[in-house]
C-alpha positions in Angstrom: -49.8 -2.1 42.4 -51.3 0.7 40.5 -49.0 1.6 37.6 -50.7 4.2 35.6 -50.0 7.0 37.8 -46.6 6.1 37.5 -46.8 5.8 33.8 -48.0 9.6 33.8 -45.7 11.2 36.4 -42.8 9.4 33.6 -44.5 10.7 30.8 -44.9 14.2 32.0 -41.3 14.5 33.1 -41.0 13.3 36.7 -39.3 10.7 38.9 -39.9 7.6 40.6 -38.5 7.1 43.4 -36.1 3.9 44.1 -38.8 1.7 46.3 -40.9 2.3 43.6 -38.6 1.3 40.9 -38.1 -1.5 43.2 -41.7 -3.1 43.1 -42.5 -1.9 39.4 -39.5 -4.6 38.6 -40.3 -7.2 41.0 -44.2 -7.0 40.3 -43.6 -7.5 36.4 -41.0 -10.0 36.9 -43.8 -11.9 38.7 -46.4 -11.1 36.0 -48.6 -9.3 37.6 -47.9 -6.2 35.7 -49.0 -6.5 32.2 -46.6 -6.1 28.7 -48.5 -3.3 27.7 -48.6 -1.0 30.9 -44.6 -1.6 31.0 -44.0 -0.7 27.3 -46.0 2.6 27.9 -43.6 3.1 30.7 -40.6 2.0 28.7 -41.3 4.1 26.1 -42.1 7.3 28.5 -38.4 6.3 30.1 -37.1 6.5 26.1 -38.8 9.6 25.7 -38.3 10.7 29.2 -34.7 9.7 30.1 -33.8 8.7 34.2 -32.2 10.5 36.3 -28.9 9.2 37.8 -30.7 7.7 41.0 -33.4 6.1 39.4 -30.8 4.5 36.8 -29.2 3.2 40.0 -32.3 1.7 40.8 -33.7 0.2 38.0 -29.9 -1.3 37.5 -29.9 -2.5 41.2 -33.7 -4.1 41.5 -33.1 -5.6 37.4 -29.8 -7.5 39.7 -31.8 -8.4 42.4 -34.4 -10.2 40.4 -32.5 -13.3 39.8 -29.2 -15.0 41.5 -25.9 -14.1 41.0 -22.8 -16.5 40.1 -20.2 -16.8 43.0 -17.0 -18.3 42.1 -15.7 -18.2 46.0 -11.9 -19.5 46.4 -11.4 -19.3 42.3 -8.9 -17.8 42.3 -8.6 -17.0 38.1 -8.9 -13.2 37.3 -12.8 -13.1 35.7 -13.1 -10.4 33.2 -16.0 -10.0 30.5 -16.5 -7.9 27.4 -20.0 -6.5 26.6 -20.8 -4.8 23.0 -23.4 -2.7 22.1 -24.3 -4.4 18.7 -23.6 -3.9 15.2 -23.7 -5.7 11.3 -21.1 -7.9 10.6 -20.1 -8.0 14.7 -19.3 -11.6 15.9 -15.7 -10.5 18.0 -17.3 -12.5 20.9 -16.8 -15.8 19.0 -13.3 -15.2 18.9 -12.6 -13.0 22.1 -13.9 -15.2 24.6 -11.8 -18.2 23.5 -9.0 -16.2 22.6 -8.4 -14.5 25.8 -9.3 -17.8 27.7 -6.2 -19.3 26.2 -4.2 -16.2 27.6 -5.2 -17.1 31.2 -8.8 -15.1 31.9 -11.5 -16.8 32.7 -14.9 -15.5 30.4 -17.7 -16.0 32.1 -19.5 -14.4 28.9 -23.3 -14.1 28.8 -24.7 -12.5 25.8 -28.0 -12.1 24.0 -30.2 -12.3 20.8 -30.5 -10.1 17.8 -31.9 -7.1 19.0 -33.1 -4.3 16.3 -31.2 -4.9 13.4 -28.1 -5.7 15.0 -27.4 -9.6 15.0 -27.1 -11.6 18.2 -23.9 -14.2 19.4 -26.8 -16.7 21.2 -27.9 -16.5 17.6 -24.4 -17.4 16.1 -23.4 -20.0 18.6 -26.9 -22.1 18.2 -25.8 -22.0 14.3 -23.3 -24.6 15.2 -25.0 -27.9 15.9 -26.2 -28.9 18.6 -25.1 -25.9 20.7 -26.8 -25.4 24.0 -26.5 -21.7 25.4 -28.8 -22.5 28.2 -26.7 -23.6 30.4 -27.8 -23.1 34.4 -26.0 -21.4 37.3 -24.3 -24.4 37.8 -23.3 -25.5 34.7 -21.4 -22.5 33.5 -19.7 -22.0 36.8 -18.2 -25.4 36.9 -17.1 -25.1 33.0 -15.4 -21.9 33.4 -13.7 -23.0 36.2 -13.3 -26.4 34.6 -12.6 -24.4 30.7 -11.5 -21.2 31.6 -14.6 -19.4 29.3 -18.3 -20.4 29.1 -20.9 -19.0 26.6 -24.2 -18.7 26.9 -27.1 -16.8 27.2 -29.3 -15.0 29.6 -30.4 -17.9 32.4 -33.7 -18.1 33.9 -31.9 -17.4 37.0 -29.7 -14.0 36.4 -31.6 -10.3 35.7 -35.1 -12.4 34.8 -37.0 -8.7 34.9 -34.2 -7.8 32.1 -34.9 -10.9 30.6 -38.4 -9.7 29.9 -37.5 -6.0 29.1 -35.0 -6.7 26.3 -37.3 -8.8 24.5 -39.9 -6.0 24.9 -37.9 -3.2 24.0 -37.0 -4.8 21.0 -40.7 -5.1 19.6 -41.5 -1.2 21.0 -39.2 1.0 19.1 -37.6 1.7 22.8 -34.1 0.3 22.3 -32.2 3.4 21.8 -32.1 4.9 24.8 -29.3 5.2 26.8 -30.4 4.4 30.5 -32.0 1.5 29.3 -29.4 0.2 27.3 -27.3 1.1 30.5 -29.5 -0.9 32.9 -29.8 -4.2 30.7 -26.4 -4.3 30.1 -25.4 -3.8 33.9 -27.7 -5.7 35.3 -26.4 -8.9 33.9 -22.8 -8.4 33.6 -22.7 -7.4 37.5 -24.4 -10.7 38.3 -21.1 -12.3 36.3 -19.0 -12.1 39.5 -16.7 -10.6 37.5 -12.9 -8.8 38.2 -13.9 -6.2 35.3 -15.5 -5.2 32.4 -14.3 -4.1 28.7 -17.1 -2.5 27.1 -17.0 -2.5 22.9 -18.9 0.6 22.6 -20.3 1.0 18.8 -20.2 4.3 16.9 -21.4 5.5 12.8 -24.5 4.8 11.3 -24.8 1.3 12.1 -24.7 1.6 15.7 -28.0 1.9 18.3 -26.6 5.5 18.8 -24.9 7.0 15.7 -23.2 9.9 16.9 -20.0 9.6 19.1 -21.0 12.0 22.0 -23.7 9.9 22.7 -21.7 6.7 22.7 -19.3 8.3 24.8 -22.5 9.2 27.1 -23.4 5.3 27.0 -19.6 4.3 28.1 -19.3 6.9 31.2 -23.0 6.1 32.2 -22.1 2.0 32.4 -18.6 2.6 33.6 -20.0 4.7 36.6 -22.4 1.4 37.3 -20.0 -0.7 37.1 -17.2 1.4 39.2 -19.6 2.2 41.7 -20.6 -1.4 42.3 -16.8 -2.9 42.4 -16.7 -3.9 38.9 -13.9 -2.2 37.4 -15.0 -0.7 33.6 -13.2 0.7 30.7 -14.8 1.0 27.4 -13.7 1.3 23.6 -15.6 3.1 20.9 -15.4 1.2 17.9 -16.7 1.5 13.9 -19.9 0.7 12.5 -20.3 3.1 9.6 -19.3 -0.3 7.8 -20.2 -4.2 8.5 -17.4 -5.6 10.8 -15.6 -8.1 8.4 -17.0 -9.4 5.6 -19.7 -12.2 6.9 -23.1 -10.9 7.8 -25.8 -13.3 8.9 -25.6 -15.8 11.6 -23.7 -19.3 10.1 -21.4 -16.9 8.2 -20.3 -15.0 10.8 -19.7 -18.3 12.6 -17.8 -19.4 10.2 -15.6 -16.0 9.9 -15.2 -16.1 13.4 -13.3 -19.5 13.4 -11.3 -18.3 10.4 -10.4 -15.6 12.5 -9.6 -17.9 15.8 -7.2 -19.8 12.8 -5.8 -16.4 12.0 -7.3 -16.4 9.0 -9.9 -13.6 9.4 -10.7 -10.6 8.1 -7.7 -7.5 9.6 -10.5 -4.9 10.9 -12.0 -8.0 12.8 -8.7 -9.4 14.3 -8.0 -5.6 14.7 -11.4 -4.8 17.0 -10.6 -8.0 19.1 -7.3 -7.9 19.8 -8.0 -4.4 20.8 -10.8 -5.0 23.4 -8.4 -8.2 24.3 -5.7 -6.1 25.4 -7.5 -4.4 27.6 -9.0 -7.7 29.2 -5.4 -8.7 29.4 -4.2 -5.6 31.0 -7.7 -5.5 33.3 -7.1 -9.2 34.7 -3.3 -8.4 35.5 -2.2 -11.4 32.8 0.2 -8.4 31.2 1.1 -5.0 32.6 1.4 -3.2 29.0 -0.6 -2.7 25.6 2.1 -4.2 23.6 2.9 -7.3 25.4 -1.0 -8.2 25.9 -1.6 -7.8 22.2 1.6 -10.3 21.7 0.3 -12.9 23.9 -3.0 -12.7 21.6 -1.2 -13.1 18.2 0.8 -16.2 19.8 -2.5 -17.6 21.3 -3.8 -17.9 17.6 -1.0 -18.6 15.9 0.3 -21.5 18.2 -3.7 -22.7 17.8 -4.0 -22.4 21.3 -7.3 -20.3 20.9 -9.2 -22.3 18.1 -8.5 -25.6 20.6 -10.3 -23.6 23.5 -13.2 -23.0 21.5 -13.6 -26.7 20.1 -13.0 -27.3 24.0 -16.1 -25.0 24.5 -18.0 -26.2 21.4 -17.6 -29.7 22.7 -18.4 -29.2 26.5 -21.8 -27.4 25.4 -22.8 -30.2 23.0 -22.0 -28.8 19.5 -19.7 -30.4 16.7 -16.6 -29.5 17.8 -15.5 -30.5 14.1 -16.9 -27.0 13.0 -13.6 -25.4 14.1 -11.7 -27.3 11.5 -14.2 -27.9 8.6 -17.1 -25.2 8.9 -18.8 -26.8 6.2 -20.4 -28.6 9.1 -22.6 -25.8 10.1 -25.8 -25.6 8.1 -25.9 -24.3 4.4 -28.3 -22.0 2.5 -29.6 -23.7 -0.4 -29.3 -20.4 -2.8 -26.0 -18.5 -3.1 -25.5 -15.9 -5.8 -22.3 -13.9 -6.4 -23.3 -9.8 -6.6 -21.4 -7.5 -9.1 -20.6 -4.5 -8.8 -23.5 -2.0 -11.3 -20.6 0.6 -12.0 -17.0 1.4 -12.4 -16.1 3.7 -8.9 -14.6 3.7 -5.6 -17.1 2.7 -3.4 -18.2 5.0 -1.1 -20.5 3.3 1.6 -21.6 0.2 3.3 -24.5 1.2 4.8 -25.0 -1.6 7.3 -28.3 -1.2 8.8 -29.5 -1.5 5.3 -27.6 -4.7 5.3 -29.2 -5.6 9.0 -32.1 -5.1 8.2 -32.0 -7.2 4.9 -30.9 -10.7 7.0 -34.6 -9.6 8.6 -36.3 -9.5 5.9 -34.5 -13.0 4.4 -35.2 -15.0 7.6 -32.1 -14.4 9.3 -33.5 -12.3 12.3 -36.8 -11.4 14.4 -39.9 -9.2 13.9 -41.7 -10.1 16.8 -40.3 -11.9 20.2 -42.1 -15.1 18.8 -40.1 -15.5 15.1 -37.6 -18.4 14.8 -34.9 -17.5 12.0 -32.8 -19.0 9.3 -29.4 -18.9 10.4 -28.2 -19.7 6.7 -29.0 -16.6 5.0 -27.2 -13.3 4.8 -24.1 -11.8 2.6 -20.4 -11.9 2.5 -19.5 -8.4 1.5 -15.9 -8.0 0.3 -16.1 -4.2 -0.9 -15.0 -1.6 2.1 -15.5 2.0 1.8 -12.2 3.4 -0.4 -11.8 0.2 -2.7 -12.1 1.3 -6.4 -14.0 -1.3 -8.2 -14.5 -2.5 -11.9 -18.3 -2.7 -13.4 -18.8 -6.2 -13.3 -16.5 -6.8 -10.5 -17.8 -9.5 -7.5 -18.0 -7.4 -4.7 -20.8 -9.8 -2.8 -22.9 -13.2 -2.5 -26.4 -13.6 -1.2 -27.5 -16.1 0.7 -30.8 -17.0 1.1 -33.1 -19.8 0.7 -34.7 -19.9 -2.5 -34.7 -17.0 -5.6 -36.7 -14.5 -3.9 -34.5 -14.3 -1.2 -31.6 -14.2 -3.7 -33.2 -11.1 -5.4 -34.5 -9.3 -2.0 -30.5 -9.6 -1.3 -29.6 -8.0 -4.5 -32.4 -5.2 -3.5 -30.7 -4.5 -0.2 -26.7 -4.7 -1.6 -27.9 -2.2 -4.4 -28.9 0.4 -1.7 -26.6 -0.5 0.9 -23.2 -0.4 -1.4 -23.1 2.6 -2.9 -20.1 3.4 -5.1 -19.3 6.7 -6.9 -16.6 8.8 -8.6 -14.8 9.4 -5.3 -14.3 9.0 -2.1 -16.8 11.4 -0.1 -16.4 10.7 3.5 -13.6 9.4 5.2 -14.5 6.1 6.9 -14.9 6.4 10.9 -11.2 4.8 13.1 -11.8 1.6 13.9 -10.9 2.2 17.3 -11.6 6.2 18.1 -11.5 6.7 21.9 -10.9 5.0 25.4 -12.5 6.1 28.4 -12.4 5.0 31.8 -13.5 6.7 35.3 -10.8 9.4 34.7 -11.9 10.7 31.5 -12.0 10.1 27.7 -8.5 9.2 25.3 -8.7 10.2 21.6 -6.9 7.2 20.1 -8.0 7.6 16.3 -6.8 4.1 15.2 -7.7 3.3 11.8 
């Protein structure tokens, strides 16, 4: 196949057609396109943008390249959630046991840190002995078996997006909506799912800051979802501001099973209960908002949901003894507690500042090649509108030795920035729902 033509009719504007789509996909996924020719093309799509057939058929031949799970005779309403990355983000941690123990089954695949956005694989391997790898097979039987697997991309579903995501992410080509449209879709329709609740990130944090282009993203995955039998509804949801206070992969493990003992941080519980609701109301378990988001507050506080993810923890090989003592999971070997330089209210978070810090200590990936530290990161207990004292501890860094400590304090210094008032209000927590029928202004803070 000669690809450079294609590359130029891209770059100067045009379109491929769907066969060609078709064999770009299934020649690279075979390797005999090289890296480099595709990220010329990726980066002519992000420059470029598809047009609504070719989206189709870069979503439909990414599918095609790998098998699909079938759950035949199961009988269980499947139903997935799918978020668009963010600081601070580990809601799938909790939401995929949590809604388990309310009677959905979670087939829930999900990937690596990506940008400077962290990754749940990432999370889950910081409990020990963790497998995400699970085949076909495997996950099929333990959702059936479990109610809720988790795991990662398989060999065997989407391998072209497989490649792509990891390429995107060393090309500068991640924001861009059709391709963040097509890796998403691609995988989650080989789920066999009943529906799809997309957490959909908006603010400064987020792949796509502004909120007309997150709403964009939403309507552009719903419509390939819809028009493929999965039904999709999305949430837009806050990242001006980490999610929580843990940022960095063991920590926000940790969070998350404080959170599944109802012990977590509100804006966290607050985001999953939220995106569980409509999981709840999307697999039929409940037929209104406020029952659903009862059945989720009695799932944790009856300790039904932690149990289902020791359950999980244990059938995938990790220490299920992590749920009740997390001073299992691994430990950085520097901590230091980060005061606040000035009497204020702070003002910001910024988190890709913070994102891009757990980089730069170890915690994430510069190239497709780089194994991380899941240790290091921060705990970050200021939020935008708290007034704080000089002197105050509004942080720790973790890291694993002094330099890391004082690369930490770097990155807090820049990313918390406190002043005499507040300047911008801080962005709802959860702004809008949209489905096939349109967008809904919610403005929950």
């Amino acid at each position: 196949m000669i690809v450079v033509p294609l590359i130029e009719r891209k770059r100067d504007g045009g379109v491929l057609t769907p066969e060609e789509w078709s064999a770009l996909v299934a020649e690279y996924t075979a390797g005999r396109i090289p890296d480099y020719q595709i990220a010329a093309l990726l980066m002519a799509v992000f420059m470029r943008g598809l047009e609504r057939q070719e989206l189709a058929a870069l979503t439909d031949a990414m599918l095609a390249s790998g098998d699909r799970l079938s759950f035949d005779g199961f009988k269980v309403p499947r139903i997935d959630k799918h978020s668009t990355g963010g600081v601070g983000d580990k809601v799938s941690l909790v939401l995929g046991p949590l809604v388990a123990a309310c009677g959905i089954a979670v087939p829930m695949m999900s990937g690596r840190g990506l940008g400077h956005t962290g990754g749940t694989l990432d999370k889950l391997e910081a409990i020990p002995g963790f497998r995400t790898n699970l085949s076909l097979a495997e996950a099929k039987a333990q959702v059936q078996r479990l109610g809720c697997v988790l795991i990662g991309q398989t060999a065997e579903i989407a391998p072209a997006d497989r490649k792509l995501y990891a390429l995107r992410d060393v090309t500068a080509t991640v924001e861009s909506i059709p391709l963040i449209s097509a890796s998403i879709m691609s995988k989650k329709l080989a789920e066999g799912l009943d529906g799809l609740v997309l957490d959909v990130k908006n603010g400064s944090g987020a792949f796509l800051p502004e909120v007309e282009r997150g709403l964009e993203l939403a309507k552009t995955m719903i419509a390939l979802g819809e028009d493929r039998g999965c039904p999709t509804v999305a949430l837009i949801t806050a990242m001006d501001r980490p999610l929580g206070r843990a940022c960095g992969n063991v920590l926000e493990t940790e969070e998350a099973i404080l959170a599944l003992r109802g012990e977590g941080p509100p804006d966290l519980l607050e985001v999953t209960y939220a995106l569980g609701v409509e999981m709840l109301i999307q697999g039929g378990i409940e037929k209104n908002t406020k029952k659903a988001r009862k059945k989720l507050e009695t799932a944790i506080e009856s300790g039904l949901a932690a149990e289902k993810f020791e359950q999980i923890i244990e059938a995938q090989g990790g220490n299920p003894k992590a749920v009740e003592d997390p001073s299992v999971l691994p430990q950085a070997l520097a901590v230091e507690v980060y005061a606040a330089p000035r009497t204020g209210v702070v003002q910001r978070v910024e988190p890709r500042t913070i994102g891009r810090a757990i980089i730069a200590l170890g915690g994430g990936r510069r190239t497709v090649e780089d194994t991380i530290d899941p240790t290091v990161g921060f705990v970050i207990t200021a939020k935008p509108g708290d007034k704080v004292l000089e002197g105050e501890p509004i942080a720790s860094v973790f890291a694993k030795d002094a330099d890391g400590i004082r690369t930490g304090f770097d990155a807090l210094a820049q990313a918390i920035v406190i002043g005499d008032k507040l300047t911008h209000k801080p962005l709802p927590l959860v702004s809008h729902r949209v489905t096939r029928a349109g967008v809904e202004v919610l403005g929950k803070t």
